[in-house]
C-alpha positions, 0 to 999 in steps of 0.5 A: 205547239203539240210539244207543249200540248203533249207534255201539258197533257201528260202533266194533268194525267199524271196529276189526275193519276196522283190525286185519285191514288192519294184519295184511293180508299180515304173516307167519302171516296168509294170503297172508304171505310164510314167513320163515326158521328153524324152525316154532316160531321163525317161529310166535314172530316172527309173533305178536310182530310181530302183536301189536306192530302191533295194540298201537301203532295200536289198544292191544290185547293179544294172542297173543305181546304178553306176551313182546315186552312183557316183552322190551322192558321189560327193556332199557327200552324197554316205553313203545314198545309203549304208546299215547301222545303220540309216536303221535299226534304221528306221526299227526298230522304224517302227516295235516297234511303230506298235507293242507298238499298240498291246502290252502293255509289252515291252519284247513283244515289243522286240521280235518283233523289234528282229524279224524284225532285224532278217530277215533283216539280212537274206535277205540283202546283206552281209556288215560289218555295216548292219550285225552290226547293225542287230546284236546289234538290236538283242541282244540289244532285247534280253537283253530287254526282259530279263530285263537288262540294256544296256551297249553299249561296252559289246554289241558291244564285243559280236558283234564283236566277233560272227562276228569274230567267224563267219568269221575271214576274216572279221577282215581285212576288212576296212568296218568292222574296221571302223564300229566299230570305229567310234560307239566306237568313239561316245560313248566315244571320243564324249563326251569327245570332247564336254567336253575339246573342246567345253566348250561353249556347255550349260549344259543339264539344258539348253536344254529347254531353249532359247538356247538349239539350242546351245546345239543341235549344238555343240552336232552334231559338237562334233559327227562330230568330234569325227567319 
């Protein structure tokens, strides 16, 4: 329909708008500043870096993201490169600060951590865990400037659901299973494990003390677990 066509339309501009900012000035793009090393080695680091930047803000591939890629997954860092909840926490910690600086009302503050998760989504690449997590970033905002508390497992139904709803096939794919499982697993095997496993982990009282690096630790070693 030419709805569709224009918002499609839009969609790649802005995409295109977003890629040639994020490479304006990088090396090998006009204007780039030459780095040391030969032809050939600056070619290779170029286009690494390149694709790296378009990878972690838009989830596209491109001319040398197969070798970054292959060496950040063999030192275990391939999850890095990927669009997911870090990145759109990020994202929304930098649009709430900027905007507690001009609002004093949170719901105003919502509305625009709303907003940047909103037009994340529609200009990253589709992936089960960055379309999960703009979503809970949006309704999450939603329920804030509504004055309601939060309750992780109603957010992540609705979620699932609209995802579901949206497109069925989804269901089956091992992206979005694991996506949701392992925040299900956070939020109510985590704790679990910290509690029956390790009972050595101080108790909150303990987290201003000397020895709240126990706690922080076998917090994180509990997380790891229970993902």
């Amino acid at each position: 329909t030419p709805i569709r066509d224009w918002i499609a339309r839009l969609r790649a501009s802005l995409r295109e708008n977003l890629r040639a900012g994020l490479l304006a000035g990088v090396a090998g793009e006009s204007g780039g500043e030459p780095i040391g090393g030969t032809n050939h080695e600056r070619s290779y680091r170029d286009a690494g870096i390149r694709s790296m930047l378009v990878a972690l803000v838009l989830g596209d591939t491109g001319e040398g993201y197969a070798e970054i890629e292959n060496a950040f997954r063999a030192t275990g860092l391939a999850h890095i490169l990927a669009i997911s909840g870090f990145n759109l926490a990020v994202l929304g910690w930098i649009v709430g600060t900027f905007a507690r600086m001009i609002f004093r009302d949170t719901r105003f503050v919502a509305v625009c951590v709303m907003s940047g998760a909103a037009v994340a989504l529609f200009v990253m690449a589709p992936a089960p865990s960055a379309e999960r997590s703009a979503l809970i970033a949006i309704v999450g905002s939603m329920g804030s400037m509504l004055r309601r508390d939060w309750h992780g497992d109603a957010i992540l139904a609705v979620v699932a659901g609209w995802m579901i709803v949206s497109d069925p096939g989804v269901a089956s794919n091992a992206g979005f299973q694991l996506s949701f499982a392992c925040v299900i697993a956070l939020r109510h095997l985590a704790p679990r494990v910290r509690r029956v496993w390790l009972d050595w982990i101080p108790g909150d009282a303990a987290w201003q003390t000397a020895i709240a690096w126990r706690g922080i630790l076998g917090d994180y070693c509990a997380r790891a677990i229970a993902s």
